[in-house]
Backbone as CSV, one residue per row, in Angstrom:
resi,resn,N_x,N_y,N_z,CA_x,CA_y,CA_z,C_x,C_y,C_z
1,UNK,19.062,72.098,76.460,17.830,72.445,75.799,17.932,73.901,75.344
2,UNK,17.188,74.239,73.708,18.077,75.497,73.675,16.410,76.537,74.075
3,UNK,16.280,77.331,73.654,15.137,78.362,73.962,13.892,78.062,73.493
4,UNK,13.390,76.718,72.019,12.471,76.519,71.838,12.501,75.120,72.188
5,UNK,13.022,74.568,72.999,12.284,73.264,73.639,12.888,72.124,73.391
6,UNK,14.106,72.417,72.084,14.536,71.529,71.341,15.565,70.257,72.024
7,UNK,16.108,69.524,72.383,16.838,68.407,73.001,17.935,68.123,72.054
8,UNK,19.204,68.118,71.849,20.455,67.535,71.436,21.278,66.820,72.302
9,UNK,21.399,65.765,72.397,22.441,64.934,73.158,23.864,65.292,72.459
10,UNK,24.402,65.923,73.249,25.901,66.008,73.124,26.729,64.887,72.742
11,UNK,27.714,64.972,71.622,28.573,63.447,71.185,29.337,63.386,72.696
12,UNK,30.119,64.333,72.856,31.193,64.087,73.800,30.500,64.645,75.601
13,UNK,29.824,64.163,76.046,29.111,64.582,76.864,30.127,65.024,78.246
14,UNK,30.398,63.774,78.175,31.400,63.625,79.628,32.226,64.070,79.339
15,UNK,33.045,64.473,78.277,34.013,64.911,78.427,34.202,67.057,78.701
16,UNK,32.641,67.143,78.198,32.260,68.658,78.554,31.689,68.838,79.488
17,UNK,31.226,67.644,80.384,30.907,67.916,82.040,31.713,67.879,82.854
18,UNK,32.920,67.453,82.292,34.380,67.250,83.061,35.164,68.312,82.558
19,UNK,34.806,69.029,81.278,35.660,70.630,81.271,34.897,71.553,81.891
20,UNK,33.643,71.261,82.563,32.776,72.788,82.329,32.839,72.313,84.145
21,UNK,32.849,71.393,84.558,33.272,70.980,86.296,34.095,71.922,86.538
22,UNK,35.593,71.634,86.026,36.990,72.202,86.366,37.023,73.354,86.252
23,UNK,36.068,74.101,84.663,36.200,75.481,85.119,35.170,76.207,86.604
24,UNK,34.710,75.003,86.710,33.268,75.632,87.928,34.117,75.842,88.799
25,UNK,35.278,74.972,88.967,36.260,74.958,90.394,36.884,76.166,90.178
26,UNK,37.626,76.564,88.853,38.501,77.624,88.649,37.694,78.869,89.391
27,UNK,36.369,79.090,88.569,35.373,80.492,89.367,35.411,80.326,91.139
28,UNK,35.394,78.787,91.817,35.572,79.072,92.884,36.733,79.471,93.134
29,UNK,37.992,78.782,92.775,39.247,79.550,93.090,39.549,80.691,93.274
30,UNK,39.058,81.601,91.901,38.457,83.269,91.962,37.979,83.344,93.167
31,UNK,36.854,83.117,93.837,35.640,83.586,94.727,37.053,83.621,96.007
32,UNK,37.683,82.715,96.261,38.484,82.305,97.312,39.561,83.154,97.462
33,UNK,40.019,83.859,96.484,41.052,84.555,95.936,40.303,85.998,96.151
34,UNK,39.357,86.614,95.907,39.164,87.915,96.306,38.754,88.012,97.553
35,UNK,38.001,86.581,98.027,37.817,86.472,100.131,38.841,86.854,100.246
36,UNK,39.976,86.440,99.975,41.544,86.240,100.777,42.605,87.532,100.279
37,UNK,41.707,88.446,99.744,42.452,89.515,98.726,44.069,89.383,98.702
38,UNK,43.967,88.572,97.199,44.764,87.994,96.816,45.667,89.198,95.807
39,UNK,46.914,88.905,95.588,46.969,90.399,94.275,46.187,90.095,93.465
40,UNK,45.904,91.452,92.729,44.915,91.632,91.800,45.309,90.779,90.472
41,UNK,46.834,91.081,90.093,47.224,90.210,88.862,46.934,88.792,88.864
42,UNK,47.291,87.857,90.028,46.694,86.294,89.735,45.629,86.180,89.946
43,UNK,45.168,87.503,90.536,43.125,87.322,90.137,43.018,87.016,88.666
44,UNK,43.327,88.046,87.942,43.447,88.186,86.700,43.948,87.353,85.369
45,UNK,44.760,86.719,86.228,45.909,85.591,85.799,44.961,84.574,85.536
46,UNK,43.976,84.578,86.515,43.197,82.987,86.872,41.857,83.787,85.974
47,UNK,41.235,84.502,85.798,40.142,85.307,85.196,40.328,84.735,83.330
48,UNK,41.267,84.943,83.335,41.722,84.823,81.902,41.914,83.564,80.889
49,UNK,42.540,82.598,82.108,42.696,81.012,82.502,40.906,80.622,82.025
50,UNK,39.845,80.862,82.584,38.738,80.436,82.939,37.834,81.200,81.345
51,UNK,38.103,82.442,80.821,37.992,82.625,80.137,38.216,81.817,78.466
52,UNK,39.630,81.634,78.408,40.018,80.628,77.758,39.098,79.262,77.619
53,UNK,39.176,78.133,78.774,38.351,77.416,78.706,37.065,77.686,78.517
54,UNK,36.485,78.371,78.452,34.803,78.610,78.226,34.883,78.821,76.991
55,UNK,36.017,79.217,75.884,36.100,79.163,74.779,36.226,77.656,73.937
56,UNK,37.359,77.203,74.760,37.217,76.356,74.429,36.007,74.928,73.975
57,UNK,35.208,75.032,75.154,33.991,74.606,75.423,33.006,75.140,74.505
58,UNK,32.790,76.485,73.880,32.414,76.937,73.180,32.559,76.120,72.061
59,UNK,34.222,76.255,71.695,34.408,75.601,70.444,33.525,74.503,70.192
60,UNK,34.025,73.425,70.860,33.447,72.439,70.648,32.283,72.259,70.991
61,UNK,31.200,72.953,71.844,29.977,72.662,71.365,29.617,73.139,69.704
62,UNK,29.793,74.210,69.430,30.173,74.613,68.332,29.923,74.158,66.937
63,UNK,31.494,73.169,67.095,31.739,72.232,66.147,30.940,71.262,66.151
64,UNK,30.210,70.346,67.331,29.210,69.605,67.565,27.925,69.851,66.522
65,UNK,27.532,71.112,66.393,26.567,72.096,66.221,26.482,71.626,65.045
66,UNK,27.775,72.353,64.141,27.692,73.061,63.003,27.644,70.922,62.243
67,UNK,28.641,70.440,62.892,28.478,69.183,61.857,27.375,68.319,62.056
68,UNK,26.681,68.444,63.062,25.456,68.034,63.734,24.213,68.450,62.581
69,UNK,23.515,69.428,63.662,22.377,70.010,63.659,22.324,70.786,62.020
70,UNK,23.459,71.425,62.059,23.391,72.108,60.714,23.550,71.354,59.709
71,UNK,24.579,70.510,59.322,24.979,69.876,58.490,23.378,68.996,58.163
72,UNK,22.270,68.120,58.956,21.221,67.793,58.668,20.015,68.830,58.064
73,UNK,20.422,69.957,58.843,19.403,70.947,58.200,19.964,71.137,56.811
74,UNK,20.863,71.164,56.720,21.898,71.569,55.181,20.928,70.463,54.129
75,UNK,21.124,69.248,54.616,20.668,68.200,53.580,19.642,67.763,53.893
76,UNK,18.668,68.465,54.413,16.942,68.303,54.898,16.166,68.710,53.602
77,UNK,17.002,70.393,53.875,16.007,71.304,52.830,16.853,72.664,52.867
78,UNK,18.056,72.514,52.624,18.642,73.779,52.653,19.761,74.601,53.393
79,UNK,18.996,74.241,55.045,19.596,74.802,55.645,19.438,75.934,55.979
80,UNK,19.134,77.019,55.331,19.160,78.165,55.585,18.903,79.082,57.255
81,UNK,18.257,78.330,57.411,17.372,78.996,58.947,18.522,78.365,59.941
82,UNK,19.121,76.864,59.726,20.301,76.766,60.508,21.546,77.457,60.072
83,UNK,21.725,78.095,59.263,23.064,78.854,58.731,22.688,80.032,59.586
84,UNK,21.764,80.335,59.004,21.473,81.924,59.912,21.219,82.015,61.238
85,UNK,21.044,80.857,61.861,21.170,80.962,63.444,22.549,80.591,63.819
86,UNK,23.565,79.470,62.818,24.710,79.184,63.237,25.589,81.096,63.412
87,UNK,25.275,81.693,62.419,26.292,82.931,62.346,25.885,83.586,63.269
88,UNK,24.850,83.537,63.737,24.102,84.653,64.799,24.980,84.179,66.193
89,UNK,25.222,82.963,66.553,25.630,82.508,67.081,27.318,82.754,67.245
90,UNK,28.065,82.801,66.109,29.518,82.710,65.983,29.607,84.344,66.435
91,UNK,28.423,85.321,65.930,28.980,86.766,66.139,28.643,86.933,67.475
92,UNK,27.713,86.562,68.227,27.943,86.768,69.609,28.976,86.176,70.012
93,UNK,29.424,85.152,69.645,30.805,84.616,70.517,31.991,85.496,70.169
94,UNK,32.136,86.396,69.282,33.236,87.029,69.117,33.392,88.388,69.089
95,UNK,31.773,88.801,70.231,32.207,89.887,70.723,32.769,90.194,72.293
């Protein structure tokens, strides 16, 4: 649900509750890894790992998004208000 109330069912649902699981495990791995002060580099090693996937996940909600939600707003009436929230969106992800 995003901030105004709105509902999208995800195409690939399960398959992003089963990437966004594994990275939940990876953050515990982390948590387990600085209990056990582990070296700092495969902290880091694994930090980066987990990073990655959340991009990934990104992506593809993303792509969901843009051919989804936008693409209907596109051929509703324009689009505009979904273009300009899609970019608002892409520039936070790439800072």
């Amino acid at each position: 649900m995003d901030d105004d109330g709105r509902r999208v069912e995800q195409p690939r649902k399960k398959a992003l509750t089963n990437r966004v699981r594994r990275i939940e495990g990876q953050v515990g791995g982390v948590l387990n890894m600085i209990e056990n002060d582990r070296y700092c580099v495969d902290i880091l090693t694994q930090i980066s790992a987990i990073k990655s996937a959340l991009d990934g996940v990104s992506i593809q909600i993303l792509s969901s998004h843009a051919n989804g939600c936008v693409r209907r707003a596109v051929q509703e009436d324009g689009g505009e208000d979904a273009i300009d929230e899609l970019l608002q969106v892409v520039r936070r992800m790439i800072r």
